[in-house]
GUSEMAR-381107 format. One line per 3 residues: number of its first residue (from 1); their letters; for each residue x, y, z of N, C-alpha, C, O, CB. Coordinates in steps of 0.2 Angstrom, whole numbers, plus 5000, padded with zeros to 4 digits. Glycine has a CB too. Layout:
GUSEMAR-381107
NUM) a) X Y Z X Y Z X Y Z X Y Z X Y Z ~ ... .
This chain:
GUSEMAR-381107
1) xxx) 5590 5355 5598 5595 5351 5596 5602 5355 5598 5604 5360 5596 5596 5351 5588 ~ 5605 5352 5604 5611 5354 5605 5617 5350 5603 5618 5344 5603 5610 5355 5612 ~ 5623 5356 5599 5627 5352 5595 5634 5353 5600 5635 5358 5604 5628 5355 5587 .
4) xxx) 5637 5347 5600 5641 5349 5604 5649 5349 5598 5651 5346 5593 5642 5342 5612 ~ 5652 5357 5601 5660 5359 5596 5664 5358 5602 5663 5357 5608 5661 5368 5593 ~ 5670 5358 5596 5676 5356 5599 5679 5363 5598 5681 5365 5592 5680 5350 5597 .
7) xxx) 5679 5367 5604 5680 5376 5602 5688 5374 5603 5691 5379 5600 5676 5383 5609 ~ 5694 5369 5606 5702 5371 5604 5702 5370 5596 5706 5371 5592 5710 5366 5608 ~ 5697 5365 5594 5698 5363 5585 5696 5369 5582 5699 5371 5577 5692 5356 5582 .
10) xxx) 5691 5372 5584 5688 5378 5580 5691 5385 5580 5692 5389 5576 5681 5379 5582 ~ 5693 5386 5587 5701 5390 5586 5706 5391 5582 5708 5396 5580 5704 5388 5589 ~ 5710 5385 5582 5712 5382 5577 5713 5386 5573 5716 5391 5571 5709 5376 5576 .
13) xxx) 5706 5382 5569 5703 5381 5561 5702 5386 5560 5704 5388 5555 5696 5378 5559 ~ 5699 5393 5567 5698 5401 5565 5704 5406 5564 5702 5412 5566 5694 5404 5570 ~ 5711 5404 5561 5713 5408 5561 5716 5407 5553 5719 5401 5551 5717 5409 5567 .
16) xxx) 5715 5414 5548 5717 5414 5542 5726 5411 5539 5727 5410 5533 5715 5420 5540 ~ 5729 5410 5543 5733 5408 5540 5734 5400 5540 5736 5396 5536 5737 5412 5542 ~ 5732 5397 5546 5733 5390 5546 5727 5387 5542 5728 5382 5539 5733 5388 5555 .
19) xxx) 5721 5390 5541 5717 5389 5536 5719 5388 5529 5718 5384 5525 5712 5393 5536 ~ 5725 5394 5528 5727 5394 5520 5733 5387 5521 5734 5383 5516 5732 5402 5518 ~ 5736 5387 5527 5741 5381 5528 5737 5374 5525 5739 5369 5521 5743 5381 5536 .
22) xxx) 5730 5374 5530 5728 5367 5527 5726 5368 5518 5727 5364 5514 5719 5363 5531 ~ 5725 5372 5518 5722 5374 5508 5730 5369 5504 5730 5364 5501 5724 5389 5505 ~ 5735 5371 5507 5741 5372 5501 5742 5363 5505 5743 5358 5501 5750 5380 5503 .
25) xxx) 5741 5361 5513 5742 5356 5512 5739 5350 5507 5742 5347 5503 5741 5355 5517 ~ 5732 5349 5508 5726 5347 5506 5729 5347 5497 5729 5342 5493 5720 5353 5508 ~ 5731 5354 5496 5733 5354 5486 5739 5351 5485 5740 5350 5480 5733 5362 5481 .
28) xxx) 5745 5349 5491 5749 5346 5488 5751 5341 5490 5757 5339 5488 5752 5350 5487 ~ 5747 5338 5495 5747 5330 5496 5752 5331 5501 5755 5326 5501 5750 5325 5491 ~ 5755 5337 5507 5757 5337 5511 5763 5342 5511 5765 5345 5505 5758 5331 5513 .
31) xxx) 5767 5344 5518 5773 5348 5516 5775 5349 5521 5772 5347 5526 5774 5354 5512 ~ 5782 5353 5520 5788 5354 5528 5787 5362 5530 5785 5366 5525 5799 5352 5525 ~ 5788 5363 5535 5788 5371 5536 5790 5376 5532 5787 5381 5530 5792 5372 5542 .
34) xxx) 5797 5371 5530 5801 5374 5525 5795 5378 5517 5793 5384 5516 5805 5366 5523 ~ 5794 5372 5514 5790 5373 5508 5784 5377 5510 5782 5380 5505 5789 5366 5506 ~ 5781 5377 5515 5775 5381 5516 5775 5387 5517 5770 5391 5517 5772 5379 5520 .
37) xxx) 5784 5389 5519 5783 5396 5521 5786 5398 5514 5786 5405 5514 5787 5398 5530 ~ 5788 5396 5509 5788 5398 5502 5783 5400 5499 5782 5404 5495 5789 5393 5498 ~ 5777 5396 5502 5770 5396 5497 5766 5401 5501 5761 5403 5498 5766 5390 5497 .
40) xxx) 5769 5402 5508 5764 5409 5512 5766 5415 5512 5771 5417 5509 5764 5408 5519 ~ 5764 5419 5514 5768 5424 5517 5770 5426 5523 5771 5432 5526 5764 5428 5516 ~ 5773 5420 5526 5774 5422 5533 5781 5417 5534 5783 5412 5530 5768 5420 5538 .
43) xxx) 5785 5419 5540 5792 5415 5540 5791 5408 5543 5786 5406 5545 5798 5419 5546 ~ 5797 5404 5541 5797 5399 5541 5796 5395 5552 5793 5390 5555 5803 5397 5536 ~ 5799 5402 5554 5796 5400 5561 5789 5402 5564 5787 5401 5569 5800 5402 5565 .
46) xxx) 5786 5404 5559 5779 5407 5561 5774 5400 5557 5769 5398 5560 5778 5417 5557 ~ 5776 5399 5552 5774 5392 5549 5774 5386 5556 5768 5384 5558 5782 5389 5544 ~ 5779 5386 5559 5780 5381 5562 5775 5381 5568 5770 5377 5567 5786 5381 5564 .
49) xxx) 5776 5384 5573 5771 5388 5575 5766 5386 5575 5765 5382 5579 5770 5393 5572 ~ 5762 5388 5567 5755 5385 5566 5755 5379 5566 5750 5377 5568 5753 5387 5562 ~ 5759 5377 5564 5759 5369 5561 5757 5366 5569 5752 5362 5571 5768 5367 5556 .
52) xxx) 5762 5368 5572 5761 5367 5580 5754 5364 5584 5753 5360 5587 5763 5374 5583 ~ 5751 5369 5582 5742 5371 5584 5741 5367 5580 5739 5361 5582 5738 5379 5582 ~ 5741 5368 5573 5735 5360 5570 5738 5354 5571 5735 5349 5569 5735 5359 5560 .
55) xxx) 5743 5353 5574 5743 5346 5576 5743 5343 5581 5742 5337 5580 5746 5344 5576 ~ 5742 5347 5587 5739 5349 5594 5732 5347 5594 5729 5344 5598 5740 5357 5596 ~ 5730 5351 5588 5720 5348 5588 5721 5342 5586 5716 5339 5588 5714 5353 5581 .
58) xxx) 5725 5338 5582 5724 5333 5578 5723 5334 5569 5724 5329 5565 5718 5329 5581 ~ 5721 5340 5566 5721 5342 5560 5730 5340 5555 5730 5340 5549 5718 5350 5560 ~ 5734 5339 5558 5738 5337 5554 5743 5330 5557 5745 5331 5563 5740 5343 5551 .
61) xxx) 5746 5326 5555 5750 5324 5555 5756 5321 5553 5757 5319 5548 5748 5323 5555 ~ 5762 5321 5558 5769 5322 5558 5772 5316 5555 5770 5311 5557 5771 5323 5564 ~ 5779 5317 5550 5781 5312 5550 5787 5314 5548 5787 5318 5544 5778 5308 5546 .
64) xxx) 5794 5312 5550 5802 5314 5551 5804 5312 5545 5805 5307 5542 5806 5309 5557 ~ 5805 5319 5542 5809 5316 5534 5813 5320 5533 5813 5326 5532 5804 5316 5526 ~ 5820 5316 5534 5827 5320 5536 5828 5324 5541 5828 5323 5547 5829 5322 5532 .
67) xxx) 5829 5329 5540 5830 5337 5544 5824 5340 5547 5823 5344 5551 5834 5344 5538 ~ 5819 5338 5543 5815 5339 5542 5808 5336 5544 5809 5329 5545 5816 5341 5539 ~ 5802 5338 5545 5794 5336 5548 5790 5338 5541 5789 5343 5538 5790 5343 5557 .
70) xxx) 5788 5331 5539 5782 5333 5534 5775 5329 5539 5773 5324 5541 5783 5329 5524 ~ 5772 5337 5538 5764 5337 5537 5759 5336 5533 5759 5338 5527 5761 5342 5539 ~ 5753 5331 5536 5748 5332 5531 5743 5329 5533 5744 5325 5537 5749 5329 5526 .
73) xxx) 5737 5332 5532 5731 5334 5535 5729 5329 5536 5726 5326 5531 5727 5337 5531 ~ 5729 5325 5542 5723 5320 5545 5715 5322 5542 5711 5325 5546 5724 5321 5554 ~ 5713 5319 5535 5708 5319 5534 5701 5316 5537 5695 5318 5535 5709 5318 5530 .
76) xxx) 5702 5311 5543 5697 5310 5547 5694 5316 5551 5689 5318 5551 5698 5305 5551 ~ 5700 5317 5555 5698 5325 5558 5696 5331 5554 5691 5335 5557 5705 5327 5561 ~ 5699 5332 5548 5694 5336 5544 5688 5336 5545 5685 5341 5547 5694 5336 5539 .
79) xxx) 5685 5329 5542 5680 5326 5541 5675 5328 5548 5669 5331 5547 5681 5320 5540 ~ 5677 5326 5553 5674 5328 5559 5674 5337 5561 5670 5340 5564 5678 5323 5566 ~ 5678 5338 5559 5676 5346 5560 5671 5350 5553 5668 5355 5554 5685 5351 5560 .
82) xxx) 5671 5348 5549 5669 5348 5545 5658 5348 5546 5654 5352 5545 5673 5342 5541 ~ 5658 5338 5550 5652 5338 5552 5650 5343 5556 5645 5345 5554 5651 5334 5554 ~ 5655 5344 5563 5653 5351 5568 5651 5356 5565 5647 5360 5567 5659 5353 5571 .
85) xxx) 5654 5357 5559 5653 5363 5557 5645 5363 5551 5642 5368 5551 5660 5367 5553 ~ 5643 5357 5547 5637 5356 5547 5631 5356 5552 5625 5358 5551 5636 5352 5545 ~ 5633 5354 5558 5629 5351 5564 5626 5359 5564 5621 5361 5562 5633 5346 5572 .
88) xxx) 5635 5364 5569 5629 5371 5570 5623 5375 5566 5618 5377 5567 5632 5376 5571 ~ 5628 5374 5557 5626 5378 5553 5619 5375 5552 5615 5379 5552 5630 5379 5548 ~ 5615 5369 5552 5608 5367 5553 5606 5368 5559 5600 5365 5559 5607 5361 5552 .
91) xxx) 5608 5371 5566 5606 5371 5573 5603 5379 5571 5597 5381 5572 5613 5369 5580 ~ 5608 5383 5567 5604 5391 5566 5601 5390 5560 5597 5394 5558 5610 5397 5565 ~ 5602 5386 5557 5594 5386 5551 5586 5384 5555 5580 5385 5554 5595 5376 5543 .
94) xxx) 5589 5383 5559 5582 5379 5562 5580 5387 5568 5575 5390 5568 5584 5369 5568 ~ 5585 5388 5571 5582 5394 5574 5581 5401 5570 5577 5405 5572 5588 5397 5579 ~ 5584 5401 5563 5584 5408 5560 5575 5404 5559 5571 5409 5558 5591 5411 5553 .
97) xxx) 5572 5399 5557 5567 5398 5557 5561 5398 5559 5555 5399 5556 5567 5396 5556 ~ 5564 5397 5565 5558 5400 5573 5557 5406 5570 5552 5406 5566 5561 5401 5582 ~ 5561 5411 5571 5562 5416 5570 5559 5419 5569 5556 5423 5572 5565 5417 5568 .
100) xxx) 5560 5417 5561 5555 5419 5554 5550 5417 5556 5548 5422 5559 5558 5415 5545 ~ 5545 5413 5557 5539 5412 5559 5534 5417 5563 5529 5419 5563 5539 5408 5562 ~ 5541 5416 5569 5537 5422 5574 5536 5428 5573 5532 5431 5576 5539 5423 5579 .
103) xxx) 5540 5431 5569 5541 5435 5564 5534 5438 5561 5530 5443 5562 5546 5432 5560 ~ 5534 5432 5555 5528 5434 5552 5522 5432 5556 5517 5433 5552 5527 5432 5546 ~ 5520 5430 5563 5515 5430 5567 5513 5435 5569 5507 5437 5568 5517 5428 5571 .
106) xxx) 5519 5438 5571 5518 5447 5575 5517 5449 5570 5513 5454 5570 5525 5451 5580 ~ 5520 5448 5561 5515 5454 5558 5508 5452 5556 5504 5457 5554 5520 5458 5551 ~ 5506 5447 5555 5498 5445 5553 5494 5448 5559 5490 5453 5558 5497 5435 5553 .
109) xxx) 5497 5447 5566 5493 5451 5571 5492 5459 5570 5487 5461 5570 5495 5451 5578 ~ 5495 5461 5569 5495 5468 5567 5494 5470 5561 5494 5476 5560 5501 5472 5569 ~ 5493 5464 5555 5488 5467 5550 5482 5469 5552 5479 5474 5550 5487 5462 5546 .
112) x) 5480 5464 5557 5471 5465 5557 5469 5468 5561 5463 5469 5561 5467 5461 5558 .
């Protein structure tokens, strides 16, 4: 079974802060660089930044509210990264299971 990833999405996704970014999005129905770099630990241009990248993948979406850009998490795209990330994690259940077989093949032979 070959799964096909979208490795600039999983990029993305693999860096702990923009992960915490979608967390606070997700819990508060959206937010501005501003507000998020309240709730993070990082400046509000380092916010941006990220915000940058998740919307580059498509994980969030822009919308002009005054002075300001509110984001918020394009949940279809979640959803599709989400399956990606079921698809591999059942592609290595299935190999760690070969595995395990052959595994205990080679040791039944060398029981006897």
């Amino acid at each position: 079974m070959t799964v096909s990833v979208d490795d600039e999405l999983w990029s993305a996704v693999g860096d702990p802060t923009r992960r915490r970014m979608l967390d606070v999005l997700l819990a508060d129905g959206g937010g501005t660089a501003t507000t998020l770099s309240g709730r993070l630990p990082v400046t509000r241009q380092a916010v941006a930044k990220h915000l940058g990248v998740l919307h580059r993948v498509g994980l969030v979406q822009v919308t002009p509210s005054g002075r300001e850009r509110r984001y918020e998490v394009d949940e279809a795209q979640l959803a599709r990264a989400v399956a990606q990330l079921s698809a591999v994690g059942a592609t290595w259940d299935a190999r760690l299971q070969r595995i395990k077989r052959i595994a205990e093949a080679i040791q039944r032979g060398q029981e006897k």
